[in-house]
N, C-alpha and C positions, 0 to 999 in steps of 0.2 A: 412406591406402594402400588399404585394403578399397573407400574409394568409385570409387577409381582403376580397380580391378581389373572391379569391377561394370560401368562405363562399358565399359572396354574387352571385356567379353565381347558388351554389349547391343549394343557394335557388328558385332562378329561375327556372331552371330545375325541382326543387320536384314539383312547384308552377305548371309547365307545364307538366306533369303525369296525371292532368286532363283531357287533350285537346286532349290525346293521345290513340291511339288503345294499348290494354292490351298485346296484339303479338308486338308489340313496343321494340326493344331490344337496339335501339343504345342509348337511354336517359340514358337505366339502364348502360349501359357499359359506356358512357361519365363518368355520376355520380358516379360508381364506383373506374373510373379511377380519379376523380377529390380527391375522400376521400383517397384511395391513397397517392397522392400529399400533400395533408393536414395532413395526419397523415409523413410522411416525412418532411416536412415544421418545425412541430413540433417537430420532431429527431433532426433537425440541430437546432433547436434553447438549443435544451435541451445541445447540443455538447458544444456549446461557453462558454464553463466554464475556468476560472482562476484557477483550482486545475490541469489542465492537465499538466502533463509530455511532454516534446518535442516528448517522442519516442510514443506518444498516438495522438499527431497533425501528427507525420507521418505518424501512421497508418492510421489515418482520411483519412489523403489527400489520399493516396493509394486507400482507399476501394472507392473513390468518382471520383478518378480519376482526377481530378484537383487540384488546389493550396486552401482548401480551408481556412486554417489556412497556412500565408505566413508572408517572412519577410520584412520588408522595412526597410530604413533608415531617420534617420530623428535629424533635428539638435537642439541640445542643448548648450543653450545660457548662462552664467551666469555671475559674475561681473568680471570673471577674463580671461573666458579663453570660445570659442566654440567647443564644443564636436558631435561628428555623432555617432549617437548608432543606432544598429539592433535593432529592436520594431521587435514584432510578433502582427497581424492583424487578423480578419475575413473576408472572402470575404464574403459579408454583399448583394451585388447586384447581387442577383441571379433573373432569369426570369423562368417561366414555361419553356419558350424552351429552355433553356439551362439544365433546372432538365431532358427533355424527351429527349434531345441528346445525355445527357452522360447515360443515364436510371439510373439514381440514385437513381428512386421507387424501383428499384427492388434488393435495397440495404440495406432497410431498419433494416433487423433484426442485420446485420454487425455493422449497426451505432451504436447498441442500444448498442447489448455487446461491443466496444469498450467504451460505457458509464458507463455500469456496471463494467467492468475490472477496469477503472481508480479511479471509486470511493472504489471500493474491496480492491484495491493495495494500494491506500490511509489509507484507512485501518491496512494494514497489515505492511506499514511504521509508523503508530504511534505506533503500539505494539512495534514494534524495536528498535525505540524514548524510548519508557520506558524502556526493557531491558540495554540499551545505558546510559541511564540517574540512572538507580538503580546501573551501574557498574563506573559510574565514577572516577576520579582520588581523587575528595574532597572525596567517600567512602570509607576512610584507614581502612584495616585489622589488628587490633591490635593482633599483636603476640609477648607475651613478655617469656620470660624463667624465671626458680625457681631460687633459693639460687644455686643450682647444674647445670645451664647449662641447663634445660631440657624445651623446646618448648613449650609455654602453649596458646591459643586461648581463646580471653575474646570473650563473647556474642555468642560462637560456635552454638547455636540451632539457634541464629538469624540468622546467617549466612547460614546455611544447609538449613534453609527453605526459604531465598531470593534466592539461586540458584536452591530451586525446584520450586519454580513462576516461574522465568526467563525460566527453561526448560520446564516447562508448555506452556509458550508464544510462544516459540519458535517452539516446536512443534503444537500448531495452527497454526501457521505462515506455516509450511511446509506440513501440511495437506490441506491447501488451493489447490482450482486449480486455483487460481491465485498466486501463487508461485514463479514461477519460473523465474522473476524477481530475487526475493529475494532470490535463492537457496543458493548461495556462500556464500552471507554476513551471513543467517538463518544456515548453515552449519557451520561456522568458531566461530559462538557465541555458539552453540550446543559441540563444542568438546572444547573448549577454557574453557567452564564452567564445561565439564565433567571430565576436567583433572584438572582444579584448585579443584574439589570436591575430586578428588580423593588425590589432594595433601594434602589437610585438613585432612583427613581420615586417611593418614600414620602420621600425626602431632598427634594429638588425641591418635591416637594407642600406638603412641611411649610415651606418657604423661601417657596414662593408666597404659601401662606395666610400666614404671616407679614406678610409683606408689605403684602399686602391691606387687612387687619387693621390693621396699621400707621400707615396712609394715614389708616383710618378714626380710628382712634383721636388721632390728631396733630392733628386739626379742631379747631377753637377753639371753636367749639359742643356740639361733640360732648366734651369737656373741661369745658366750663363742667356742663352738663348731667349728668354723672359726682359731681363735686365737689357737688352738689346733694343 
């Protein structure tokens, strides 16, 4: 409604530009200030999204200086039992003078990147999601050993190359500058993968040289020579 209202005066006023001496400045600085207001208008409305983060409605409020994403309480009824639950709201009833009291035009570039950070960070929690979800507990590492006791890894190149994805991910994820949120967690998956890698690697190694070893030893020369 308010953007409604805003549109229809700024037409008035263009409407009135004719009737006006060309040295005329306060129409141009009304009109100015009203487009302003309407592209702000627009900010808030772009703000009221369901993907935000609590800590992204308090930054809101902060930058705007009132409540503008708040909590209420409100009751829940059902066949057994009544329940009171926090709901989170928009303060939905705003007026031009109350957007020119707090000056919350002059906030506008603040609103926007809090828009972008949350949609960014949304982002960079799905990557995470898939790291999370390619490492789960259903994905078992089969490590079975020989005839002899010795360590053997089925599917090993599958393996070496879903933990160089994951550290691919990961490092997009901490090259962001919307980050650092995610420092700790993107940190803790980063060294957690680079040591299970490294643990494969001395498994592997120690199966090769086995092996080698193996070869050498099984020689029938190398046997008789032994027994000597």
């Amino acid at each position: 409604m308010l953007l409604k209202e805003i549109e229809e005066m700024l037409g008035i006023l263009n409407k009135s530009k004719a009737y006006l001496r060309d040295d005329n400045e306060c129409s141009e600085k009304l009109i100015s200030k009203l487009r302003s207001y309407r592209d702000l208008i627009v900010s808030l409305n772009k703000l009221v999204s369901p993907t935000y983060e609590e800590r992204h409605k308090a930054e809101l409020n902060e930058i705007v200086g009132f409540d503008f994403y708040y909590k209420e309480k409100v009751k829940k009824t059902d066949d057994l039992d009544e329940k009171v639950l926090e709901v989170t709201k928009v303060h939905t009833e705003l007026t031009i003078g109350e957007l020119i009291t707090k000056e919350v035009d002059t906030k506008v570039k603040e609103l926007v990147y809090i828009d972008v950070k949350a949609k960014k960070e949304k982002d960079l929690q799905a990557i995470l999601d898939v790291v999370h979800a390619n490492w789960n507990t259903d994905n078992k590492i089969s490590i079975t050993t020989t005839g002899k006791g010795i360590p053997e890894i089925k599917q090993a190149d599958d393996i070496f190359e879903q933990i160089d994805d994951s550290l691919a991910k990961i490092a997009d994820v901490q090259s962001s500058k919307f980050a650092p949120h995610f420092a700790e967690v993107a940190e803790k998956w980063s060294l957690d993968l680079q040591m299970f890698q490294k643990f494969l690697m001395e498994i592997l190694q120690c199966y090769r040289t086995y092996n080698f070893l193996d070869n050498i030893f099984k020689a029938k020369d190398i046997r008789v020579g032994l027994e000597k």
